[in-house]
C-alpha positions in Angstrom: -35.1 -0.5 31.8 -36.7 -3.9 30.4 -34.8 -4.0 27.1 -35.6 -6.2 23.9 -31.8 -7.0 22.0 -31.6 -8.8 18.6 -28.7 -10.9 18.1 -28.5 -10.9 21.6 -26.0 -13.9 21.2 -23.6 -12.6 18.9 -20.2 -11.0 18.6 -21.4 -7.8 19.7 -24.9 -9.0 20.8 -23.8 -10.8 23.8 -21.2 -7.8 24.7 -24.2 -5.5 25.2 -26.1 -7.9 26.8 -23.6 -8.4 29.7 -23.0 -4.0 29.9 -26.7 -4.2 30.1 -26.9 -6.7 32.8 -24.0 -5.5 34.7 -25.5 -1.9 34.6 -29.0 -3.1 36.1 -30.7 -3.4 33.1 -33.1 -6.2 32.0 -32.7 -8.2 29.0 -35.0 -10.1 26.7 -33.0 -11.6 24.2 -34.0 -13.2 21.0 -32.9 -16.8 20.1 -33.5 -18.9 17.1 -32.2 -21.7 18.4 -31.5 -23.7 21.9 -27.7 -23.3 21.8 -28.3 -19.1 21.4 -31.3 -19.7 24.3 -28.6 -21.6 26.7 -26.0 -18.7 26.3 -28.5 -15.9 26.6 -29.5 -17.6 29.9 -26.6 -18.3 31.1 -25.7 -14.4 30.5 -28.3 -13.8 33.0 -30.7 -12.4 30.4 -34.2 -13.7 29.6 -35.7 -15.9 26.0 -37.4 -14.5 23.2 -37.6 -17.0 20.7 -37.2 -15.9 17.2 -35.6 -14.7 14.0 -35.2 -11.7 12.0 -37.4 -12.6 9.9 -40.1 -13.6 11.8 -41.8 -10.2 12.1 -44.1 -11.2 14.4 -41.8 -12.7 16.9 -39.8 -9.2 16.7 -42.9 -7.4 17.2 -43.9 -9.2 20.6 -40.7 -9.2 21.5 -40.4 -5.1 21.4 -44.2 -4.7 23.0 -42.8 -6.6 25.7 -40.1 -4.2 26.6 -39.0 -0.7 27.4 -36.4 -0.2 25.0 -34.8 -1.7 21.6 -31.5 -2.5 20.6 -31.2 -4.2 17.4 -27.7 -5.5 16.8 -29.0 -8.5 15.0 -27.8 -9.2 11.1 -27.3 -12.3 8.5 -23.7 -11.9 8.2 -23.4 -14.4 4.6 -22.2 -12.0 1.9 -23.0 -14.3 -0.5 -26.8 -13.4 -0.1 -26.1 -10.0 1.1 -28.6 -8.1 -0.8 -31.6 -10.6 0.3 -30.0 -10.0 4.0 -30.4 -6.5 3.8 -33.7 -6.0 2.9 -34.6 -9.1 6.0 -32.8 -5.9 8.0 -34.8 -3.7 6.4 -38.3 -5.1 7.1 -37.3 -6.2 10.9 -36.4 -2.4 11.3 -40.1 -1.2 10.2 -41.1 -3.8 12.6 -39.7 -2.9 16.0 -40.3 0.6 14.8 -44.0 -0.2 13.7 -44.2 -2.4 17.6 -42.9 0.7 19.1 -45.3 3.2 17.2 -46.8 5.9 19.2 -44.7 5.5 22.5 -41.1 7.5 23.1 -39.5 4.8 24.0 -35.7 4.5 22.5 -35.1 2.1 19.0 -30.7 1.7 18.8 -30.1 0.4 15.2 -26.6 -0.3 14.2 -24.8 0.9 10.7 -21.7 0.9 9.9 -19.1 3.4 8.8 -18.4 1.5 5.6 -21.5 2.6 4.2 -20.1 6.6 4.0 -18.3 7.6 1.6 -15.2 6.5 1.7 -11.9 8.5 1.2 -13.0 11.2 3.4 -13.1 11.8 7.7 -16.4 10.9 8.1 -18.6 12.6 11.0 -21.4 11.5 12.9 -23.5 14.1 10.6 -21.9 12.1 7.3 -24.8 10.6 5.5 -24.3 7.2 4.4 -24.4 6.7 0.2 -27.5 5.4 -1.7 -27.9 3.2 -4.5 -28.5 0.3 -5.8 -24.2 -0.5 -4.9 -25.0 -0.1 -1.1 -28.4 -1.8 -0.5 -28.0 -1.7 3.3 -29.9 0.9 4.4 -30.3 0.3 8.6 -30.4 3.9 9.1 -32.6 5.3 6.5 -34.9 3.1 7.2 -34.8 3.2 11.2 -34.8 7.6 11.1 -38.0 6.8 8.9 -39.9 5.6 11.1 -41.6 9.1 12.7 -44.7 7.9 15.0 -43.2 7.9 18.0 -39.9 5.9 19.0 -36.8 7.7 20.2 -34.7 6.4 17.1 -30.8 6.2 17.2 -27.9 5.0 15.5 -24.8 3.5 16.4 -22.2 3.0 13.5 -19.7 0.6 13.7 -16.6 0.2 11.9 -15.0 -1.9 9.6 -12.8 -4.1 12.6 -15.0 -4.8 15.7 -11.9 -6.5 17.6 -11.7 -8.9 20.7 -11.6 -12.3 21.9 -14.1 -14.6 19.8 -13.8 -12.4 16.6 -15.0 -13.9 13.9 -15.4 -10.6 11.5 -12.8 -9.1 8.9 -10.1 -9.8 10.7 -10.0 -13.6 10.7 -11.2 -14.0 7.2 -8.0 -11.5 6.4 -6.2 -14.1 9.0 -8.2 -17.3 7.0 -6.9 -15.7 3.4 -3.3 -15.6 4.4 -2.8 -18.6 5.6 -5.1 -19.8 2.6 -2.8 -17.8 0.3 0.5 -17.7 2.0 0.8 -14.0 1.8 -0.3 -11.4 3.9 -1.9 -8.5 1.5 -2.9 -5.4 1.1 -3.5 -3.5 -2.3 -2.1 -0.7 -3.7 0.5 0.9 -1.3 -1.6 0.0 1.3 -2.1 3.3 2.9 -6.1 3.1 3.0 -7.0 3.5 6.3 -9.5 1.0 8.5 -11.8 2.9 12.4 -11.9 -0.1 14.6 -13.1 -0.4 18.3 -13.0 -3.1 20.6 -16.3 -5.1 21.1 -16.7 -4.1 25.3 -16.1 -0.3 23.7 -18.7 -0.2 21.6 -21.2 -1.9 24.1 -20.9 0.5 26.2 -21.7 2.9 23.6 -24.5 1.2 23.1 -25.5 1.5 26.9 -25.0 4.9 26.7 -27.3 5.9 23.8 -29.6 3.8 25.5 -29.8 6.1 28.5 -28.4 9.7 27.5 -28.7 9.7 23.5 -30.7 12.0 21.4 -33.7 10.8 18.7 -32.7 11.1 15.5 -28.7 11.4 16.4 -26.2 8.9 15.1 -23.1 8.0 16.7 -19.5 6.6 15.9 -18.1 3.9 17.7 -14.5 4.7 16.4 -12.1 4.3 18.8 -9.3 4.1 16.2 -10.0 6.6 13.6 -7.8 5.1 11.1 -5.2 2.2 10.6 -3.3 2.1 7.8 -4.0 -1.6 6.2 -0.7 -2.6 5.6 0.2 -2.0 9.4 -2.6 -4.5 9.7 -1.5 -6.7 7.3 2.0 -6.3 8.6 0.6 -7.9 12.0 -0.7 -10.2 10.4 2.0 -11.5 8.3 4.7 -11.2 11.6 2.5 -13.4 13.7 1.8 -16.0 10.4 5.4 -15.9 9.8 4.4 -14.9 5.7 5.2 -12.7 3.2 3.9 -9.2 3.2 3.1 -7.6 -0.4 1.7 -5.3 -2.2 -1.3 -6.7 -4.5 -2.7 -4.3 -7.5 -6.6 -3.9 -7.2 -7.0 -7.1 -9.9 -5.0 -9.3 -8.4 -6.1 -8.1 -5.0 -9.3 -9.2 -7.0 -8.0 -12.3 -7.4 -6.7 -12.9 -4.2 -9.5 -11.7 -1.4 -12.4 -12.7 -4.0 -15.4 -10.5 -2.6 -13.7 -9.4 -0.1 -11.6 -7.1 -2.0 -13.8 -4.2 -1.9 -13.5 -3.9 2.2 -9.7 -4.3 2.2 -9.2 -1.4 -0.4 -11.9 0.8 1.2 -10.8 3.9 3.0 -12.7 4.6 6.0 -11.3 6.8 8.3 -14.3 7.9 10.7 -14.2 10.5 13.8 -16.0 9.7 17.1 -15.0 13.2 18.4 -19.0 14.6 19.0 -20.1 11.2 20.1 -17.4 11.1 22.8 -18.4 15.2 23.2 -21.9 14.3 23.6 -21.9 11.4 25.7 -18.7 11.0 27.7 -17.7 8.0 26.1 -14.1 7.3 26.4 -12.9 3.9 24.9 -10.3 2.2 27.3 -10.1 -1.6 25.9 -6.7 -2.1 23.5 -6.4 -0.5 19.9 -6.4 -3.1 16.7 -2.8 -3.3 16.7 -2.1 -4.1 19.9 -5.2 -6.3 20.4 -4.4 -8.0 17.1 -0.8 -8.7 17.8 -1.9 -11.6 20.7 -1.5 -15.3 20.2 -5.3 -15.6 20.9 -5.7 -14.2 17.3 -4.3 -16.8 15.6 -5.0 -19.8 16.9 -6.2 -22.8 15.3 
């Protein structure tokens, strides 16, 4: 298939651009800028230039192809409400490009937006309100004319080489701070997968998946964050302790909310359902590598 990918250059972006690729697929990537059009070349996949929130751009981009994955997001928390509804309109467009057709429309979530304290399932639905004002999903199983809509969930630690996600800002805070953290007694638990993982989840729901289905790509289904912490503080050479949920407050700043969260999440009817089996390193091990923390 011919297949249009949003944040075709990014952390996980430019993993499922290169499963595509190596799996015979097509690519049409979209770029907003030259550096992001140099790497999608080079990648072997073809230019769309573009942003998210140039609706049109995303629109041509989708008519042009046989398939959309949409892995593209404005990762700045500091606007992260204004972010979400730019996802939010870029969804109804590739759906809205794709209108009257049955061709597939992958949009990611993530398990952080379930419920947390809980094993959540593929058939959890993820909490509304004004609190959680991502709404990927929702607004991608909306859209009814036509598409084959899907959703891929990831979790809280998307891990490999080139992270630049939850992990490092943990790794940036302790340094910062010189204590590794974790609040309470730490025994809140964190789903992570590594980043080839999930692409090839993403491959899979591509070919095999089900409209209207979501899927988890968990391959851990919970870490206890002060075994990540731990890690962390070993490889740092740093204290590890125990923060209360005001000074965790204190100390992680906005963060604080997605180090306390518990967010264990199962995988087992995605991996059921589409014979995925992740093979790549866990978060521990992949974590405790020199590559992490480097300068």
């Amino acid at each position: 298939m011919r297949v249009f990918v949003t944040g075709a250059t990014g952390f996980v972006g430019s993993a499922v651009v290169k499963e595509l690729i190596e799996a015979g697929h097509q690519v049409l990537g979209l770029a907003r800028s030259d550096a992001s059009a140099e790497a999608l070349t080079a990648a072997g996949g073809e230019v769309h230039r573009g942003n998210l929130e140039d609706l049109e751009s995303l629109k041509a981009g989708a008519g042009r192809c046989d398939a959309v994955i949409h892995t593209g997001f404005i990762h700045d928390f500091s606007k992260f409400k204004e972010n979400c509804e730019i996802d939010r309109r870029a969804i109804e467009a590739l759906g809205g490009a794709l209108a009257g057709t049955d061709r597939p429309l992958i949009v990611t979530s993530g398990t952080g937006l379930l419920s947390p304290g809980q094993l959540a399932t593929e058939e959890t639905p993820p909490a509304y309100g004004s609190s959680v004002p991502r709404v990927s999903e929702q607004t991608a199983l909306s859209v009814t004319s036509g598409p084959r809509v899907s959703v891929i969930r990831l979790p809280p630690s998307v891990h490999g080489d080139g992270d630049h996600g939850f992990v490092p800002i943990l790794i940036d805070t302790a340094r910062r701070k010189g204590v590794s953290a974790y609040v309470g007694d730490g025994a809140n638990q964190w789903p992570a997968v590594h980043r080839f993982d999930a692409a090839r989840l993403y491959r899979l729901v591509l070919e095999k998946g089900v409209a209207g289905a979501r899927y988890h790509a968990v391959a851990d289904e919970g870490i206890p964050f002060r075994e990540i912490a731990g890690v962390i503080g070993k490889r740092l050479n740093l204290p590890v302790v125990a923060k209360t949920y005001d000074e965790a407050a204190e100390h992680f700043g906005w963060f604080t909310h997605f180090v306390g969260i518990d967010n264990r999440a199962s995988s087992a009817w995605t991996r059921e359902q589409l014979d995925w089996q992740p093979t790549r390193p866990g978060l521990i091990a992949d974590l405790d590598r020199e590559a992490y923390f480097a300068a």
